[in-house]
C-alpha positions in Angstrom: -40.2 -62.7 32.3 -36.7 -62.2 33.1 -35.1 -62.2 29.6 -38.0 -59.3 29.3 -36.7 -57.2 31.9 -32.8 -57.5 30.8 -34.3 -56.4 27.0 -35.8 -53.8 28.3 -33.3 -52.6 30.8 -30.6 -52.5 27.2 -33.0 -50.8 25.5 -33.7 -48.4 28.1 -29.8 -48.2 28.1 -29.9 -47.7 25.1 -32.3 -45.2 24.5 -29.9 -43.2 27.4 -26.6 -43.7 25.5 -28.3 -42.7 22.4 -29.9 -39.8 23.7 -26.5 -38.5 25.6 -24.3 -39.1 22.4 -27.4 -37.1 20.6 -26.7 -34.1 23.1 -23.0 -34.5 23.0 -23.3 -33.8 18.9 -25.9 -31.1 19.5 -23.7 -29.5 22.0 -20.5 -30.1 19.8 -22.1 -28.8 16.3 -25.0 -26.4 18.0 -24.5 -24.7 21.4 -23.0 -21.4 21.4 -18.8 -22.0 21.6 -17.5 -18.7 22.5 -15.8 -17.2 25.1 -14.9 -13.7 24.5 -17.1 -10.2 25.0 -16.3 -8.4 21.9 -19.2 -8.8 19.1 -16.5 -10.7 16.9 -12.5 -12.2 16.7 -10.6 -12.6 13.6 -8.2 -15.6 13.0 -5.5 -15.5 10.5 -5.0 -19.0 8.5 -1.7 -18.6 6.6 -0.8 -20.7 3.8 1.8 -22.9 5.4 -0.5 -23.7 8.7 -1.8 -27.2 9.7 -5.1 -27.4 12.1 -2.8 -27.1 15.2 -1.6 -23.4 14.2 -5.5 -22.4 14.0 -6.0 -24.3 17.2 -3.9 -22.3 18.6 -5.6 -19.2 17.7 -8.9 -21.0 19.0 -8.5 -22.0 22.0 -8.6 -18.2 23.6 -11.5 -17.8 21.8 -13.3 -20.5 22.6 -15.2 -22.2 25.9 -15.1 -25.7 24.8 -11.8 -26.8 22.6 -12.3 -30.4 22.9 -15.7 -30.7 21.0 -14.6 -28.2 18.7 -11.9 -30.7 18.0 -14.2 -33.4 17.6 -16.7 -31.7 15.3 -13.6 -30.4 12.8 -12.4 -34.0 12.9 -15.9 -35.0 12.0 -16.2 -32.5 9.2 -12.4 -32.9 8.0 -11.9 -29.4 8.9 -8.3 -30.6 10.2 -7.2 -31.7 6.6 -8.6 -29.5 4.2 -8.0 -25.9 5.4 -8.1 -22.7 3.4 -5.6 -20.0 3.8 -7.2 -16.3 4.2 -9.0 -13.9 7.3 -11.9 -15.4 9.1 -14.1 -14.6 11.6 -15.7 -15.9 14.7 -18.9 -13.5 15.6 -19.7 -14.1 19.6 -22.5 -16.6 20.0 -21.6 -18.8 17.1 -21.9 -22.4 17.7 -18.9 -24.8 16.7 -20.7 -25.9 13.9 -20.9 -22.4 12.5 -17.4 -21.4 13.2 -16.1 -24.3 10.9 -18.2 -23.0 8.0 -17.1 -19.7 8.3 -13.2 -20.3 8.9 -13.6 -23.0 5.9 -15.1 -21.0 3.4 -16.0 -17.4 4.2 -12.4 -15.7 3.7 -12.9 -11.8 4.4 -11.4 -9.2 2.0 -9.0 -6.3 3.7 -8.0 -2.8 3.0 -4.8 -2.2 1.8 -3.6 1.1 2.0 -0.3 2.9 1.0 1.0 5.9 0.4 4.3 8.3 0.5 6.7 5.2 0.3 9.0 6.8 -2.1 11.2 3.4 -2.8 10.0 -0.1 -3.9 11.7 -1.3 -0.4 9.4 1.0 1.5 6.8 0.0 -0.4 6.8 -3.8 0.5 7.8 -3.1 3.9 4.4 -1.2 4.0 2.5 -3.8 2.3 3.9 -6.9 4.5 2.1 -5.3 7.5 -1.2 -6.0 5.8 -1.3 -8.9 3.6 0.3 -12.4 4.1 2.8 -12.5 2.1 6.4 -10.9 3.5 8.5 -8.1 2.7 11.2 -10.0 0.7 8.8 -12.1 -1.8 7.3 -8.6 -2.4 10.3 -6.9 -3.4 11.7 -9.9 -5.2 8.0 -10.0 -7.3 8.3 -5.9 -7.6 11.8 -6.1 -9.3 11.4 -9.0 -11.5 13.2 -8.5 -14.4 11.1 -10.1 -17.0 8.2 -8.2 -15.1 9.5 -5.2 -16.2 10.8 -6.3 -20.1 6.8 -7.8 -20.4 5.7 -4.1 -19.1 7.5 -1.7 -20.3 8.9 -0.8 -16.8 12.6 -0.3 -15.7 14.1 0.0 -12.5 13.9 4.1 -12.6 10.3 3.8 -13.5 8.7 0.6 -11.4 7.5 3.0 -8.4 5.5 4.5 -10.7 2.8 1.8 -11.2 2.0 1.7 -7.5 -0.9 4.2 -7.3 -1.0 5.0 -3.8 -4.9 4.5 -2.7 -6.6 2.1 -1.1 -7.8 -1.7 -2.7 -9.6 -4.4 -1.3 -7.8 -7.2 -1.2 -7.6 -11.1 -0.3 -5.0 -11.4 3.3 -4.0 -14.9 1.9 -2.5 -12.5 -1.4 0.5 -13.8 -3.0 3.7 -11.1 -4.0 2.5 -12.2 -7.5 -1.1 -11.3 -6.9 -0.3 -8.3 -5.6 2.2 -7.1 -8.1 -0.6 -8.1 -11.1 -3.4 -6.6 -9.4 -1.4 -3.5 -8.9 -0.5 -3.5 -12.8 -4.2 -3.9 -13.4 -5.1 -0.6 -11.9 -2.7 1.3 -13.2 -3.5 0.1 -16.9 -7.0 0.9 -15.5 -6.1 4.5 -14.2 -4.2 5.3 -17.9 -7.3 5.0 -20.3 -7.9 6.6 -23.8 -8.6 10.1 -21.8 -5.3 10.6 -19.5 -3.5 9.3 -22.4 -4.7 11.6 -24.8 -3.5 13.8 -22.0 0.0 12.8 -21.8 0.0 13.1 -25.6 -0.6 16.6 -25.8 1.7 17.8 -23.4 4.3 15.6 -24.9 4.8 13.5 -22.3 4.8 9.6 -21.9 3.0 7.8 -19.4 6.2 7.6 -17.3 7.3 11.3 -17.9 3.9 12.3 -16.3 4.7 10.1 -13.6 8.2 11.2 -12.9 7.3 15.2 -13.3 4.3 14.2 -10.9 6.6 12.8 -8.6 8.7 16.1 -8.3 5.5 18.4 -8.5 4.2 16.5 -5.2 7.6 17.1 -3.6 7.4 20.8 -4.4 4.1 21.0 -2.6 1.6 18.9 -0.8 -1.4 21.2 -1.7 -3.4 20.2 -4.4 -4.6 23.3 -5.4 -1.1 24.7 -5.7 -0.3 21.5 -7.8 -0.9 22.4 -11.4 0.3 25.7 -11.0 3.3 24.4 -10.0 3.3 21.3 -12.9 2.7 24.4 -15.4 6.1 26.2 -14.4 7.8 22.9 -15.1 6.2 22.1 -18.5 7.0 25.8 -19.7 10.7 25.1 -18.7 10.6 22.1 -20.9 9.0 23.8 -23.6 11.8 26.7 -23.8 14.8 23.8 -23.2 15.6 25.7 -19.8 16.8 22.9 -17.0 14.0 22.3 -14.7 16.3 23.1 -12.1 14.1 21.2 -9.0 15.2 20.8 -6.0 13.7 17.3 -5.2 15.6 16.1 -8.0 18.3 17.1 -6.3 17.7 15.8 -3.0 17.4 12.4 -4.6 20.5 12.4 -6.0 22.7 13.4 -3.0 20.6 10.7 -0.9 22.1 8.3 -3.4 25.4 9.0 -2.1 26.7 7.7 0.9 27.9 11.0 2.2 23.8 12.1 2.6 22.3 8.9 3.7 20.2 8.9 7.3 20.2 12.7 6.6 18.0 15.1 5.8 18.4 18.2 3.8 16.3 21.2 4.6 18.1 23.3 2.7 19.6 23.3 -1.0 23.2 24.3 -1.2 25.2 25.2 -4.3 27.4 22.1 -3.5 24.3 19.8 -3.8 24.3 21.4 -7.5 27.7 19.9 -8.2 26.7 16.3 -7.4 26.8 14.2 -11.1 23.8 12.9 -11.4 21.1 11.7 -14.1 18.7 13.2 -11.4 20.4 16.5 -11.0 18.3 18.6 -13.0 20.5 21.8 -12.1 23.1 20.2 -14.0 21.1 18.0 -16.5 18.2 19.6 -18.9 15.1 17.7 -19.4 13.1 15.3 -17.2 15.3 13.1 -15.1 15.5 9.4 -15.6 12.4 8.7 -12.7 10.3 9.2 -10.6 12.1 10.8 -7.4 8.9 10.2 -5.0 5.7 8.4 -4.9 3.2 10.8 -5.9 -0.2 11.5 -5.1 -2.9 11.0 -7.6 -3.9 14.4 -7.5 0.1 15.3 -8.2 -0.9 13.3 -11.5 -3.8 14.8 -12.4 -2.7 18.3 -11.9 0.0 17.4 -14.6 -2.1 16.0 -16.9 -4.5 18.6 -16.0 -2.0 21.9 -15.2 -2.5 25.5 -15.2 -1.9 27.4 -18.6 -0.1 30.7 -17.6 3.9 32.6 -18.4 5.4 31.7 -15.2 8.4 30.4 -15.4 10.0 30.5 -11.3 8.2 29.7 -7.9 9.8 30.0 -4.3 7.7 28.9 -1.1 6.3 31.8 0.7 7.6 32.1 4.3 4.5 33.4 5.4 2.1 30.9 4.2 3.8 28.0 5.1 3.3 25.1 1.8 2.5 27.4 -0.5 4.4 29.6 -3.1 5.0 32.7 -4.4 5.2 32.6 -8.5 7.1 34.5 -10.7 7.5 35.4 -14.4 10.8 36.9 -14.7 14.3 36.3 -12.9 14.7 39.2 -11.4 11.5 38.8 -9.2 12.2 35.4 -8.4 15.2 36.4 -6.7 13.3 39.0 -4.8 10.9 35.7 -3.8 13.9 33.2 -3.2 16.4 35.9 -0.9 13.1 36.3 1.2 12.8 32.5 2.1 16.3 32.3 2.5 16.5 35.2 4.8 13.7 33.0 6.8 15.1 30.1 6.5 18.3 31.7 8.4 16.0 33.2 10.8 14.9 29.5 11.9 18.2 28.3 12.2 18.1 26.3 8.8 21.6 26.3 7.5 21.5 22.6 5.1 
């Protein structure tokens, strides 16, 4: 009788042991974990972290730590982790969160535009994907990148179309560098090349003229009026004669650097540049800007007409006053300058 009672006081110990480690699991894989208001948090897993770097990120978020621990123990969460952007969606049990910060990585925006230098460029993207600024610049100016591609240092800007792509946060330099090249093989098919052909220009001479139309003006529907002055000007052999060549080649020199020039100057037409298209007929070497897609399409797509000159109107400011002859350019130009003086504007 008394062995019977000391059986069934251990299995009624037991049964309670059992039944509290049951509710410690249940409470560790299936009771809501999270400890912040906002409908969901996002953790960032890079691809050098161990478990105690997402911890860390965790632990804010989180009510109980502890049995999280013990549940990504349990799982070997703590030794197989995967790089990318997760999230954690208030209300989600432990259990939950491991699945989705083990295998639900979230794609991103990436979005770029106006960074008129490949340095810009991979400052910009380092703000939004993993990798860092230097392993972007060093993947962007690989030299055997650009022997495989038909790229050279004057022309590599020119296969970063500024838009915006959806992209992995865990992306490598290389990954992003090859993706880019993908969509810009993808943007040049059989009809924008066709394009290019019948103008007479390369792929890289539409980008480079693109890149000084966009300079000239920011309004698209002045664009390929402005792209047709140019492309008459080749036609004839008369310099193109832009100013935003010209800007570009003075910032080169150390004398213009951390300045800005508001104003073109006949000594800015002295400078000796490849890029100085006062002093230099024909297209210059590159691109002097990153330009926008519709700068590119309004080459490949520009206005037919005779005029050969525009000057920007100074009273609709970004737009232009266009010209078929010399002698009314000047009228157009001596009025800008005459407002640019008024403002003050002296270089």
């Amino acid at each position: 009788m008394y062995i019977k009672k000391i059986l069934w006081a251990i299995a009624l110990i037991g049964l309670v042991v059992a039944g509290y480690f049951a509710y410690y699991i249940y409470s560790a894989m299936m009771v809501p974990n999270t400890a912040f208001n906002n409908e969901k948090a996002y953790i960032y897993v890079k691809s050098t972290d161990d478990y105690n770097d997402v911890r860390e990120q965790l632990e804010p978020l989180l009510k109980d730590i502890d049995k999280f621990d013990a549940l990504a123990k349990q799982k070997k969460y703590v030794s197989n982790l995967k790089a990318g952007r997760f999230v954690v969606k208030k209300g989600m049990s432990n259990n939950d969160i491991i699945n989705s910060i083990r295998s639900k990585n979230l794609p991103i925006k990436v979005s770029f535009n106006n960074q008129n230098s490949l340095e810009k460029l991979a400052g910009r993207i380092a703000l939004q994907i993993e990798a860092d600024s230097v392993s972007l610049l060093k993947a962007m100016k690989d030299e055997s990148f650009y022997s495989d591609n038909n790229f050279k240092t004057e022309t590599a800007l020119g296969m970063y179309l500024p838009n915006s792509y959806e992209f992995f946060w865990n992306t490598t330099a290389k990954a992003f560098r090859e993706r880019m090249h993908k969509e810009y093989k993808r943007f040049w098919n059989e009809s924008r090349l066709n394009k290019a052909k019948s103008i007479g220009l390369s792929e890289d001479e539409v980008m480079a003229l693109a890149s000084i139309v966009y300079e000239e003006s920011k309004e698209p529907t002045e664009q390929p009026r402005i792209a047709g002055v140019y492309l008459n000007r080749l036609k004839i052999g008369m310099p193109l004669q832009a100013d935003p060549t010209l800007k570009f080649a003075a910032y080169q020199l150390p004398k213009y650097q951390n300045t800005v020039i508001k104003r073109v100057l006949n000594v800015h037409k002295e400078i000796d540049s490849p890029y100085n298209t006062y002093k230099y007929a024909g297209l210059p070497p590159g691109l002097v800007a990153m330009p926008d897609l519709s700068a590119i399409e309004a080459v490949l797509n520009n206005e037919k007409h005779k005029y050969l000159y525009f000057a920007a109107d100074p009273k609709r400011v970004g737009f232009h006053k266009f010209a078929k002859t010399l002698s009314q350019h000047n009228v157009n130009a001596r009025a800008y300058h005459k407002y640019l003086s008024s403002q003050g504007i002296y270089k």
